[in-house]
C-alpha positions as CSV (number, residue, x, y, z in Angstrom):
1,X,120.5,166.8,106.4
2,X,119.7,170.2,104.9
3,X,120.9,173.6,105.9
4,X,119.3,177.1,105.2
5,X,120.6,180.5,106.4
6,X,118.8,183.0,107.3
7,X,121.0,186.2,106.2
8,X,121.5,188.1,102.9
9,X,125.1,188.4,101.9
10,X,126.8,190.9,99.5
11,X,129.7,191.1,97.8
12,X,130.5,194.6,98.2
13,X,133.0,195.8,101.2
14,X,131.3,194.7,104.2
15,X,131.9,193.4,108.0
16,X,133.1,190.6,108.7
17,X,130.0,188.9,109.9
18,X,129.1,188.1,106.0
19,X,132.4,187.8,105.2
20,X,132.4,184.6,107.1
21,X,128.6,183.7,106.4
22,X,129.4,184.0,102.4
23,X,132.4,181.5,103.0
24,X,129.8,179.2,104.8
25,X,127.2,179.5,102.6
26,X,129.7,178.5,99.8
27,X,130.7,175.4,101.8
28,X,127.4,173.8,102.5
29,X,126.7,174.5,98.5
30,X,129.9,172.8,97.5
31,X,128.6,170.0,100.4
32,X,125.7,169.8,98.7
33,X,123.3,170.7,101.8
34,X,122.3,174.4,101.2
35,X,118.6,174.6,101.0
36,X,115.4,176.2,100.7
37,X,113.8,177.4,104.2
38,X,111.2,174.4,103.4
39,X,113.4,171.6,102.3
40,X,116.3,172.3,104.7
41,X,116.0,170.1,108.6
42,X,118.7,173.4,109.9
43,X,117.8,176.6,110.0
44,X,120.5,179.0,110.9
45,X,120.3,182.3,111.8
46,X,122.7,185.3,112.8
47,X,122.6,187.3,115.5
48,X,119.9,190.3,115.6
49,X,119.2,190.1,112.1
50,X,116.2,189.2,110.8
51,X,114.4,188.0,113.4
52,X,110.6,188.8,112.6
53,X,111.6,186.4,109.8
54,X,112.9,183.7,112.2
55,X,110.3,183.9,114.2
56,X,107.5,183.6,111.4
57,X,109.9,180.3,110.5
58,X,110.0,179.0,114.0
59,X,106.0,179.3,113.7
60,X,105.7,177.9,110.5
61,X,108.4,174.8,110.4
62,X,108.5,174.0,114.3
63,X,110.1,170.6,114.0
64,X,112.9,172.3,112.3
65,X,116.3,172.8,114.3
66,X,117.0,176.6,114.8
67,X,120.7,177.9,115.3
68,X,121.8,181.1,116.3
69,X,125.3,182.6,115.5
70,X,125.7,184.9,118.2
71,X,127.4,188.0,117.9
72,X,129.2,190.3,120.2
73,X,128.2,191.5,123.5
74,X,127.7,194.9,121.0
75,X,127.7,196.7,123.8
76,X,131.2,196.7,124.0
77,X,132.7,197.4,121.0
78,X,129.6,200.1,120.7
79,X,127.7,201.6,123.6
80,X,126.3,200.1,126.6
81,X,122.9,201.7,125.7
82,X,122.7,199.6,122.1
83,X,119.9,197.5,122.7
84,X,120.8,194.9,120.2
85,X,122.0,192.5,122.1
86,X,118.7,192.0,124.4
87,X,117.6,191.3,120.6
88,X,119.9,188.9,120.4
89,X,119.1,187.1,123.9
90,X,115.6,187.4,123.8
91,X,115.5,185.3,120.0
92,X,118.4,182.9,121.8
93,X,116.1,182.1,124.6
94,X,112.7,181.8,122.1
95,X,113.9,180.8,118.8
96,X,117.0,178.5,119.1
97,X,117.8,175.0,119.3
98,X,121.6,175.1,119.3
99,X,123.8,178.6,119.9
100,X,127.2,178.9,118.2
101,X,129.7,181.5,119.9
102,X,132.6,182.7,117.9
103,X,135.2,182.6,120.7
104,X,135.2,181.4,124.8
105,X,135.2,185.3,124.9
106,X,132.4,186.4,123.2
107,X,130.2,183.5,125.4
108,X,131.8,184.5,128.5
109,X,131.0,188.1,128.1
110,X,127.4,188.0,126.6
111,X,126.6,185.4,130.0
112,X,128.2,188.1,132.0
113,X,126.2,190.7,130.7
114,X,122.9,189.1,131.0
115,X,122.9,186.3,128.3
116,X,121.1,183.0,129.7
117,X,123.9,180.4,128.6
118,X,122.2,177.9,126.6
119,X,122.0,174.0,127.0
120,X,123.1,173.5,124.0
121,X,125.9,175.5,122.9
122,X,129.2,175.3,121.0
123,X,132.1,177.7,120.5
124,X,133.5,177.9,117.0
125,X,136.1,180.2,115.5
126,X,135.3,181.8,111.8
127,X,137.2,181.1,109.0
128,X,137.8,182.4,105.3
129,X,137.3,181.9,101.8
130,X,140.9,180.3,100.7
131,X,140.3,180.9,97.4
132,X,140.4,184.9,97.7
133,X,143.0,184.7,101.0
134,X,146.1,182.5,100.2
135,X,149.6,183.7,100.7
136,X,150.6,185.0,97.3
137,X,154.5,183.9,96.7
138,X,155.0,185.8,93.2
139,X,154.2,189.4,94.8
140,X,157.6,191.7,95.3
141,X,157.1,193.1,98.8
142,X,159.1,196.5,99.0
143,X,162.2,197.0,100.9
144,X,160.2,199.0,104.2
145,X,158.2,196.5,106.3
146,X,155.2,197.5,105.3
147,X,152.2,196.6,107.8
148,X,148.3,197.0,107.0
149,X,145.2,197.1,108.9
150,X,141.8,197.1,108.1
151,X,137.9,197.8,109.5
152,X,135.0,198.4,107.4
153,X,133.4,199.8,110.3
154,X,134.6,203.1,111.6
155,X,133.3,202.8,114.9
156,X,135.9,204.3,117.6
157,X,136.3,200.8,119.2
158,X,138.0,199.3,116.3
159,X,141.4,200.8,117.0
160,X,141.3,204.5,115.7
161,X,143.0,206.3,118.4
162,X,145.8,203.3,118.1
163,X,145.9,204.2,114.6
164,X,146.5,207.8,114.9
165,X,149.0,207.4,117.9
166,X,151.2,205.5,115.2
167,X,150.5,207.9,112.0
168,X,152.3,210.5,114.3
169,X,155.0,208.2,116.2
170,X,156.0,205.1,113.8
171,X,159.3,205.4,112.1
172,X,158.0,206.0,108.2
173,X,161.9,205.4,107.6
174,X,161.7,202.0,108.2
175,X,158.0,201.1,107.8
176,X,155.3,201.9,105.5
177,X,151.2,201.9,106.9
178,X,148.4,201.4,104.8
179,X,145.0,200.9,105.9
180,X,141.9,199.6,104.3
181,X,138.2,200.4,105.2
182,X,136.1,203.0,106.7
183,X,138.2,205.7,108.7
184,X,136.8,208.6,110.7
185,X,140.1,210.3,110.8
186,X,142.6,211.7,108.4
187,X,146.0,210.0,108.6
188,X,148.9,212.1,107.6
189,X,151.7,209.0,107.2
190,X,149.2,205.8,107.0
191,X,148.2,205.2,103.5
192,X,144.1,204.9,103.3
193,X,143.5,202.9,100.7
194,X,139.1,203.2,100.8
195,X,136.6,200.1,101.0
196,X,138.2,197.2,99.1
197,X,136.4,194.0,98.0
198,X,137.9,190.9,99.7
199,X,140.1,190.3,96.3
200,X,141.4,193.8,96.8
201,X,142.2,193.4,100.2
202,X,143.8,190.2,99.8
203,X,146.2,191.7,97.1
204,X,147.0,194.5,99.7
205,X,147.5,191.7,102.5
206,X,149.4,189.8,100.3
207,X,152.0,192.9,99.5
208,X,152.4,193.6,103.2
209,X,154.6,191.8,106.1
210,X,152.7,192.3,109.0
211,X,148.6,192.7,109.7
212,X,147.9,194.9,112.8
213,X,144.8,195.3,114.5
214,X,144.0,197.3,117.6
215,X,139.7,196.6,117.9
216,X,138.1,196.4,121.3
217,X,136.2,193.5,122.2
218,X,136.1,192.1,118.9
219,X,135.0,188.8,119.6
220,X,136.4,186.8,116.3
221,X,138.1,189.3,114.2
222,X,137.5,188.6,110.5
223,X,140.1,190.7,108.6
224,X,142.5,189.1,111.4
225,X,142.5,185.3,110.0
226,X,142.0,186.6,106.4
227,X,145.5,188.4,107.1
228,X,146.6,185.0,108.9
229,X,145.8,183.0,105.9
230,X,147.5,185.2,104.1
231,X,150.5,184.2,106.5
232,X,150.9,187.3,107.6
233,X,151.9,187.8,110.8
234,X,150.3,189.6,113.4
235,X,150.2,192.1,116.3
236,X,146.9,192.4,118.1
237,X,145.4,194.0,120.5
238,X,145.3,192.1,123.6
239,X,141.3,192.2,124.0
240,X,138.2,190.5,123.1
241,X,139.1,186.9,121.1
242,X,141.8,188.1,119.6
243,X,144.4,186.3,122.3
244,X,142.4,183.3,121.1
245,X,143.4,183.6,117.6
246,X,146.5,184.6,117.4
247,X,148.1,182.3,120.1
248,X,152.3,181.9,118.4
249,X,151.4,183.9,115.0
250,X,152.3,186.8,116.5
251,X,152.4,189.0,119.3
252,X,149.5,190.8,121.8
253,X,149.9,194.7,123.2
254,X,148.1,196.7,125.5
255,X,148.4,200.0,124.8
256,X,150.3,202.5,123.3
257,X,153.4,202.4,125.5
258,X,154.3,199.2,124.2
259,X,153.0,198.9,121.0
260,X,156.0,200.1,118.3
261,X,158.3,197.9,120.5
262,X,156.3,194.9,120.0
263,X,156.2,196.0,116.3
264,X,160.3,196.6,116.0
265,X,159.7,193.1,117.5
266,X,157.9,191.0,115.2
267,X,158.9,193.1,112.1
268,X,163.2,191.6,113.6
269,X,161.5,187.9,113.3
270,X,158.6,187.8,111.1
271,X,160.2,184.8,108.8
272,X,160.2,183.0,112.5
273,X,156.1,184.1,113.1
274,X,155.4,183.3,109.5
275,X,156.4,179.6,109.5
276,X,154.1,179.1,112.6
277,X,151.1,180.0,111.4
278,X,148.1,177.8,111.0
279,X,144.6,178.1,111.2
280,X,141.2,176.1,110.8
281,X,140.2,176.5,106.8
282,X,136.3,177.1,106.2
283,X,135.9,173.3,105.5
284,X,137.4,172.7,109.1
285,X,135.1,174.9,110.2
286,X,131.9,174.1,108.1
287,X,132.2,170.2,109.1
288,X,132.3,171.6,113.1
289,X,129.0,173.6,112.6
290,X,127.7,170.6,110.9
291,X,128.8,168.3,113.8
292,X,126.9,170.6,115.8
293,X,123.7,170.5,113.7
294,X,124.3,166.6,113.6
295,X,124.1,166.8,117.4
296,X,121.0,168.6,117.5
């Protein structure tokens, strides 16, 4: 069985989406099944993008088996007026074989907001590149707990005004913040370190204790299991599939009322969190999609 995927990856500072689709991609090369659109029996495709394409495959090859990665619901980590989710459920409904959902959450919400659940369906976390995020045991972490969060996007949603309620109210006695991405907002005590490529960011991760992220509705948080395989622990918003990730690696918060608590908290035990942690690698996670294409 040959696979092809339908989505152009880079390997400048990106989202997470082809963070995950490069990883993959790597794995069915390494598996030997990555193909050409002709010679492949799986076509897989992601979310709204490229789906004229798609479509001129799905017209062209239509014995072939069509999967869709399915993203969001977008309209809640966005607006409710971004229309590119009907993208994505119109394509579901016409182009795809087999759907993939990145966590219970993100199929739950895109049914509730409209999605037609699909007969064929499975729901499978992301995973990393383990070659660029491993925990790094020769790196000298400083004497402040040092915690970093990241988003390439700057979008609001992903945690901003979290961010800025802790640049003016976290202890910079005892803890050091650095964050790594795209930030609409200029932080006075957090460290911004820019865009970083994934080896960058891993090198950060890896000289930090604790990852923190506050997104909304994220629905499988990238730069959240690139921190956990860097055994980092980690606090998380409780919201979108992030309760489904994080599960005894760290802890979940609400809001800012409890949040530097449930920092204090996890910074008193993190040698506890740490030995915890374990996630799916890629090739757990590549040989589940192909399961799933095997099932098709």
């Amino acid at each position: 069985m040959k696979v092809n995927v339908v989505y152009n990856t880079t390997d400048a500072p990106h989202g997470g989406g082809n963070q995950f689709i490069k990883a993959l991609k790597k794995y069915f090369s390494v598996l030997g099944v990555l193909a050409s659109e002709e010679q492949s029996d799986i076509i897989l495709f992601n979310s709204h993008h490229n789906v004229q394409r798609v479509a001129e495959l799905k017209s062209r090859y239509p014995n072939k088996k069509f999967v869709h990665r399915v993203d969001g619901p977008m309209r809640l980590y966005n607006t409710l007026d971004d229309t590119r989710d009907y993208v994505v459920y119109s394509a579901n409904s016409s182009l795809a074989d087999g759907t993939v959902f990145q966590s219970e959450w993100s199929k739950n919400a895109n049914t509730s907001l409209g999605m037609v659940e699909p007969k064929k369906y499975s729901v499978i976390n992301n995973a990393v590149d383990e070659s660029i995020f491993f925990p790094d045991h020769s790196v000298n972490k400083g004497p402040k707990t040092r915690i970093i969060s990241a988003s390439f996007s700057p979008n609001p949603k992903k945690g901003f005004s979290i961010y800025s309620f802790l640049d003016k109210n976290l202890d910079f006695d005892k803890f050091e913040m650095v964050f790594a991405g795209n930030s609409p907002i200029v932080f006075e005590n957090i460290k911004n370190l820019g865009c970083l490529d994934s080896r960058a960011l891993a090198a950060e991760m890896n000289k930090s204790h604790i990852y923190l992220t506050a997104s909304q509705n994220d629905p499988c948080s990238n730069s959240l299991l690139e921190a956990l395989s860097c055994n980092l622990p980690c606090v998380a918003r409780n919201s979108g599939g992030h309760p489904e990730l994080i599960r005894e690696f760290g802890e979940l918060f609400d809001d800012t009322d409890n949040i530097i608590e449930i920092i204090k908290k996890l910074a008193t035990n993190k040698e506890a969190y740490c030995k915890n942690i374990s996630i799916k690698s890629i090739d757990d996670v590549g040989e589940l999609y192909m399961n799933f294409f095997r099932s098709l």
